[in-house]
N, C-alpha and C positions, 0 to 999 in steps of 0.2 A: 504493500500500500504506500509505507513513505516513496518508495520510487517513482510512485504519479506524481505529476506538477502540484504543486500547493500550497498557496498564501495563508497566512495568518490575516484576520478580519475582525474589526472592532466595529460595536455600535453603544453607543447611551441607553439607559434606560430611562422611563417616565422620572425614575426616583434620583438619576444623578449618576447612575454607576455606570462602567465602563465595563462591556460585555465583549468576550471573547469568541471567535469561532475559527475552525479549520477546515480554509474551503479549498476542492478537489473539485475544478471546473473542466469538464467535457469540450471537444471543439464545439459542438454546435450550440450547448447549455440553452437547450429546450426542453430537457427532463430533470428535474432534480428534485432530490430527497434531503429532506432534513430533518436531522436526526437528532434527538431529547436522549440523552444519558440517564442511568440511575443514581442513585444517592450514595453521595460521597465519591462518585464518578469523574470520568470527564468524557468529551465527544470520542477524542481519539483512543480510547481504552475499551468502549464498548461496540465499536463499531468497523473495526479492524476488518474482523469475520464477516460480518454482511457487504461488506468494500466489495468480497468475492463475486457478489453476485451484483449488485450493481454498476457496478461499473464496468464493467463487462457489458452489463446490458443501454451503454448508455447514459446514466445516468452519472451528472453533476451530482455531489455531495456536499453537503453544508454539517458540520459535525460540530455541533453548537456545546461550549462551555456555558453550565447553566449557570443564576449568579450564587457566590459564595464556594464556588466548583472553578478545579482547573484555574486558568488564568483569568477568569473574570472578578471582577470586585464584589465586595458584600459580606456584608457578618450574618446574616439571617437566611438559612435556605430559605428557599419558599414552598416546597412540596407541591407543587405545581399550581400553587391559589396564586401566587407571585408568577411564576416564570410563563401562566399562558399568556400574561401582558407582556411579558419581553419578547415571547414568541409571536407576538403583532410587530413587532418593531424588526425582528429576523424577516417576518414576510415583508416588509418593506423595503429591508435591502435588496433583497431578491431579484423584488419587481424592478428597482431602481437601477442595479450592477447589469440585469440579462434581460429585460423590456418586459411587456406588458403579456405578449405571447408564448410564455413558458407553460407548463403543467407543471404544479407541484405537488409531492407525497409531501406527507410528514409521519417519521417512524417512529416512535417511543419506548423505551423500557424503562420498567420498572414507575419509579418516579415519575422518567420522561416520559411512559406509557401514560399515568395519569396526567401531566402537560398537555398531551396532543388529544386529551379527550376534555379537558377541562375547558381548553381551548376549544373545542368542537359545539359549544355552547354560544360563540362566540360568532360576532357578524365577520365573516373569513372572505377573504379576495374570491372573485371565481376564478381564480388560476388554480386555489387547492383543489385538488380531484379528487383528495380519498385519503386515510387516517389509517396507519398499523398499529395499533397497541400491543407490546409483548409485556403481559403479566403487571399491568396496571392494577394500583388499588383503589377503592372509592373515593377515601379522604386520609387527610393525616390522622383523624382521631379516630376512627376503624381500624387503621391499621396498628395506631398503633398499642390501641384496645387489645389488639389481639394477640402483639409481642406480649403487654404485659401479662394478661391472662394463661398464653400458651408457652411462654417461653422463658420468664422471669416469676410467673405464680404469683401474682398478685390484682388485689381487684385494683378496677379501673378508678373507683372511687375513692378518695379526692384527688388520685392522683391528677388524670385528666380536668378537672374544672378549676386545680390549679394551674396546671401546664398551660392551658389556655388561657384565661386572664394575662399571664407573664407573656406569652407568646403574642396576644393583642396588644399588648402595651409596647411590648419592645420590638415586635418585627413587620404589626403595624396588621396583622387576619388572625382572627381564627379559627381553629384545627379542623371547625367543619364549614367553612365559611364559602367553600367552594368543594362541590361534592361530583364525582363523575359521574355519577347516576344520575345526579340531577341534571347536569350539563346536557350527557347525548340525550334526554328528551326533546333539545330544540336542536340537534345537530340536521345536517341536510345534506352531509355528504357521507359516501360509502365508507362503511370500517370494519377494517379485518382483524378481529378481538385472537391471542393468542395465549396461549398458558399452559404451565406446566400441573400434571394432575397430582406430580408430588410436590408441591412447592407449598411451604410450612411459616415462608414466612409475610407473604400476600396469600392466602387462599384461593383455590380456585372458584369457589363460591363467589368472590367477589368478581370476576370475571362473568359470571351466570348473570349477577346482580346487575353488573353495567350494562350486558346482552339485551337483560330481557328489556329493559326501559329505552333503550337505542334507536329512538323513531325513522334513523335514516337506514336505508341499505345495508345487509351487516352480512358479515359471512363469521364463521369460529372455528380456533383447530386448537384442541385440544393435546399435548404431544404427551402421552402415557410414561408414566415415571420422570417426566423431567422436574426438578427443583427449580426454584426461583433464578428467573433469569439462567435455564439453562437450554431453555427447546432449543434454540439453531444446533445448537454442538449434538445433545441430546436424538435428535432425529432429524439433517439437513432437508434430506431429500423431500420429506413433507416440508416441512419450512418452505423451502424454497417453491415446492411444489403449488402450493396454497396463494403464496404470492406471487406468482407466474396466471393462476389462472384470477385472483382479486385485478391486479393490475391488468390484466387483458380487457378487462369490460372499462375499462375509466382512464385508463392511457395508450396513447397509442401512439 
């Protein structure tokens, strides 16, 4: 992947911070994907492995540093109630760097799977064509209801209603302030929902949950035994397979 040409790209956010990205531009850069990391991530860590199939196929890369991730600025992640506004300002560069006549994906994990669906609530260019989520969770305070309870043994209560006050005070939302299930009820574009059936630490339930509320176009591939954020490695050939035939109806 480092062997393909490609710049380092900064943009502002609403709040003043200075947002990073590493873009892999195509000759013609009339298809391109942009791509949402996980938490405590950065673009070019999770997205190495899908390089493989994109670009190959074409497709311009945009591998976004989310903020307080990688080289972008920020004390506060945002669990994607923050980062689906930066990811307005990503679609601006976009339009601005490659013209008005591009298609664009947007792919997510984990976190960035909840960005790109949080964001799917949202009044989006019509250049985006369609939404991958891999192993997105509903909100921060589901998920992370669900650490405490499954993986630390502890109830939610008070921990969470104090988390959240502090969280609203100092990062400015809170924990359920922006929820993906709520989101894809006004989404309008096609989304290819993914997840693993062994993954312990987003559940694949939450995945059902975002599904079944999803008013736009939806397709879902479940990849058996994979852990969190593991389907591609877990089972390519689906993977890839799934988004070969998603991306056939909506790019071309």
């Amino acid at each position: 992947m480092l062997a393909e040409p490609h710049e380092d790209v900064w943009i502002q956010s609403d709040d003043g911070l200075k947002l990073h990205a590493t873009w892999f531009p195509q000759e013609e850069c009339k298809k391109i994907v942009i791509c949402f990391h996980g938490y405590t991530s950065r673009g070019m860590n999770d997205y190495t492995g899908l390089s493989s199939y994109y670009l190959p196929h074409g497709y311009s890369m945009l591998l976004v540093d989310e903020r307080a991730h990688g080289e972008s600025e920020g004390t506060y992640i945002g669990f994607g109630c923050l980062d689906r506004m930066d990811a307005l300002k990503w679609f601006d560069w976009v339009l601005e760097t490659c013209g008005k006549d591009v298609r664009i994906l947007l792919h997510g994990t984990s976190m960035g799977g909840a960005t790109v669906l949080m964001a799917s609530g949202l009044a989006l260019p019509e250049q985006i064509k369609g939404i991958i989520s891999d192993c997105a969770f509903t909100s921060p305070k589901e998920v992370f209801t669900h650490v405490l309870h499954t993986m630390i043994h502890l109830p939610a209560f008070p921990i969470m209603q104090i988390s959240d006050r502090i969280n609203r005070k100092r990062a400015g939302y809170g924990l359920d302030d922006c929820n993906a299930a709520r989101e894809v009820q006004k989404a309008t574009v096609p989304i290819l929902f993914i997840h693993g059936s062994a993954d312990t630490f987003v559940p694949c339930s939450m995945c059902d949950t975002i599904y079944e509320n999803c008013a736009s176009p939806k397709k879902k591939l479940i990849v058996e035994g994979a852990a969190h954020a593991e389907s591609f490695y877990k089972d390519t050939e689906a993977y890839e397979n799934a988004m070969t035939e998603f991306l056939g109806g909506i790019i071309k």
